[in-house]
C-alpha positions as CSV (number, residue, x, y, z in Angstrom):
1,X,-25.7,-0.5,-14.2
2,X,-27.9,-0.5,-11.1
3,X,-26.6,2.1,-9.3
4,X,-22.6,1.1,-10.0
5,X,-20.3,3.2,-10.5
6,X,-18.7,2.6,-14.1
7,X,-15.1,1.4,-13.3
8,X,-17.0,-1.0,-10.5
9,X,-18.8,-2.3,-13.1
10,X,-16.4,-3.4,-15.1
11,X,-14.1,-4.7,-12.1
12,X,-17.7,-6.8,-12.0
13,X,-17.8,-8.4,-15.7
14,X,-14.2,-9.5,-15.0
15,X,-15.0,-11.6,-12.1
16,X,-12.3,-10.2,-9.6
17,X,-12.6,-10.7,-6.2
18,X,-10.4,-8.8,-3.9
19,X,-9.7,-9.3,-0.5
20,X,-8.8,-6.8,2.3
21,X,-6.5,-7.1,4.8
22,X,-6.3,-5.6,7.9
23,X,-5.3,-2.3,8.4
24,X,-3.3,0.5,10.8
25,X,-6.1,2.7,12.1
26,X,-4.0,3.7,14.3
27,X,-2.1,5.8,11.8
28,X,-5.5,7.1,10.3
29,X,-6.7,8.0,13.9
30,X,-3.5,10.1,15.0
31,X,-3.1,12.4,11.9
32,X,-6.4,12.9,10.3
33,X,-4.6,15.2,7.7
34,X,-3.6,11.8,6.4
35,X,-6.5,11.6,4.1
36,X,-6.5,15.3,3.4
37,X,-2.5,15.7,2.0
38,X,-1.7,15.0,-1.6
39,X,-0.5,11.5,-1.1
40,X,-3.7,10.3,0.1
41,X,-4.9,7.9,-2.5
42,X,-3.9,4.7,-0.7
43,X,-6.7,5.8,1.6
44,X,-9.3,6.7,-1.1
45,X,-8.3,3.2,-2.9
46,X,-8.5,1.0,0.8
47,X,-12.0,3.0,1.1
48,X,-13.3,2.2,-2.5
49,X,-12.3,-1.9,-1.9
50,X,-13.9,-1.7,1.2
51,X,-17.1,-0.8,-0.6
52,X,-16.6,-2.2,-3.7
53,X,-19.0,-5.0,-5.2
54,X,-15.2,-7.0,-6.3
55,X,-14.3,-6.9,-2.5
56,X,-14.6,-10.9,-0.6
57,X,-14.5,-11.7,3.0
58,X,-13.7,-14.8,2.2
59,X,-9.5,-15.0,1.4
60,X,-10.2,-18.6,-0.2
61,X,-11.9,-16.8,-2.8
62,X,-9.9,-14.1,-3.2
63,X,-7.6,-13.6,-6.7
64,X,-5.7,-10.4,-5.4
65,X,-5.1,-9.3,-1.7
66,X,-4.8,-5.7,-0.4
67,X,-2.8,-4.9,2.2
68,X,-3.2,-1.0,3.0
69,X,-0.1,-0.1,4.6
70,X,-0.2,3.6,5.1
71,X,3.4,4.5,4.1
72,X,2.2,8.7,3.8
73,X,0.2,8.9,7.3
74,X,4.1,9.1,8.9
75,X,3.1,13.1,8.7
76,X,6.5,15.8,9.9
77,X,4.6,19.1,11.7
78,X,3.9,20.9,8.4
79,X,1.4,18.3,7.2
80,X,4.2,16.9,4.6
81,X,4.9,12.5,4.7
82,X,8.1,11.1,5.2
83,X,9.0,9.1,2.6
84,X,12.4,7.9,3.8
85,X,10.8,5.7,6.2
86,X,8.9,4.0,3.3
87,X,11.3,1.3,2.5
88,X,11.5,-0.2,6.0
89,X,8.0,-0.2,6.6
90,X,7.5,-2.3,3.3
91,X,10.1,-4.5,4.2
92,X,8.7,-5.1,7.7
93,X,5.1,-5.2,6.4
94,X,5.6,-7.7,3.9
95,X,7.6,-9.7,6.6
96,X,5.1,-9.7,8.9
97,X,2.3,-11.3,6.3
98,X,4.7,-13.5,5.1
99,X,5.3,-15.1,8.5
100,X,1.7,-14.6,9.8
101,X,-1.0,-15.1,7.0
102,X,-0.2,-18.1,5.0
103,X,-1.8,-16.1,1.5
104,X,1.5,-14.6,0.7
105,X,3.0,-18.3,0.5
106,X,0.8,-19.5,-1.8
107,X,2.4,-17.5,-4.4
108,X,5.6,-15.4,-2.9
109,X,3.1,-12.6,-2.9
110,X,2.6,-12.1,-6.7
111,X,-1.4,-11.5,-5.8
112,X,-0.8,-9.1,-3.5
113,X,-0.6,-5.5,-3.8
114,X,0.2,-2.4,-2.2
115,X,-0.6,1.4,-2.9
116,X,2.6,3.4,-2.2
117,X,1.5,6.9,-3.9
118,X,4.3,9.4,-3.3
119,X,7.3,9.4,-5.2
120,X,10.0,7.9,-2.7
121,X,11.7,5.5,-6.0
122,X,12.6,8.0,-8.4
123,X,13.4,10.8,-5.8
124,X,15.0,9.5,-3.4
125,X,16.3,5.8,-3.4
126,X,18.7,6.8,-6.6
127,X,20.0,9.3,-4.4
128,X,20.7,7.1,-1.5
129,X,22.9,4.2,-4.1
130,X,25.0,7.1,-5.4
131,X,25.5,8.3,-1.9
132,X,26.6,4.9,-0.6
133,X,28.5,4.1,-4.0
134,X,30.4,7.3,-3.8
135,X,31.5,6.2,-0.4
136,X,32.7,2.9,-1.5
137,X,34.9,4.6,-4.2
138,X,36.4,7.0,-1.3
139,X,37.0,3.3,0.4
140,X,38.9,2.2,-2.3
C-alpha cells in the first residue's frame, strides 16, 4: 500500500477528493489545550485531510468540502468547551460560506461537512425546547 495508511487507502480506491477550507487558527493559537481535551477530534480529522492523499487544492475538483470550524476550542478556565455557543457559531459559519464561497450554492451545502464532536444535541438543545415550551405554557 506504499506507505498508506489503510483507511487512506481505501478513501483512495473510492476516488474521493476532498477539499479544505480555510480555517480559525486563531482559536488553535490562543488555547493550545484545544487539541489536548477530549473533544479534539475535529482537529485530529482537519489534520488527517490536510495530509491525506483524498485531499484537492483544486475546489472544482472537489466531491466533499471541509470546513473545520472549531466549535470545542471556545475553552472555560478549567480546560472544559462550551458547548452552548455551538449553535450560533454553526449558524454564523455556514452563513458566512454561503454568502462568500459560491461551493455551498451549488448544492445548499449537501457536500459539505462539519465535525462537531461533543455532545451539545442530545444534552443540551432538548433541554433548551422544554425550557422555552414550558414558558409558553406559563404564557398561556
Amino acid at each position: 500500500m506504499y506507505g498508506y495508511s489503510l483507511h487512506a487507502w481505501i478513501l483512495m480506491c473510492v476516488d474521493l477528493d476532498v477539499y479544505c477550507s480555510k480555517y480559525n487558527k486563531e482559536w488553535l493559537e490562543k488555547d493550545p489545550r484545544c487539541l489536548t481535551h477530549m473533544f479534539a477530534a475535529e482537529e485530529f480529522v482537519h489534520e488527517f485531510l490536510l495530509t491525506s492523499p483524498v485531499r484537492t487544492h483544486n475546489p472544482e475538483e472537489a466531491d466533499w468540502f471541509y470546513t473545520p470550524v472549531y466549535t470545542t476550542c471556545d475553552l472555560m478556565p478549567n480546560g472544559l468547551p462550551l458547548p452552548f455557543k455551538s449553535p450560533r457559531i454553526m449558524r454564523s459559519v455556514i452563513s458566512y460560506i454561503s454568502i462568500h464561497w459560491p461551493y455551498w450554492n451549488r448544492t445548499e451545502g449537501a457536500d459539505h461537512f462539519f465535525v462537531v464532536p461533543h455532545d451539545f444535541g442530545a444534552c443540551f438543545h432538548y433541554q433548551v425546547l422544554v425550557i422555552l415550551h414550558l414558558r409558553d405554557l406559563e404564557d398561556t
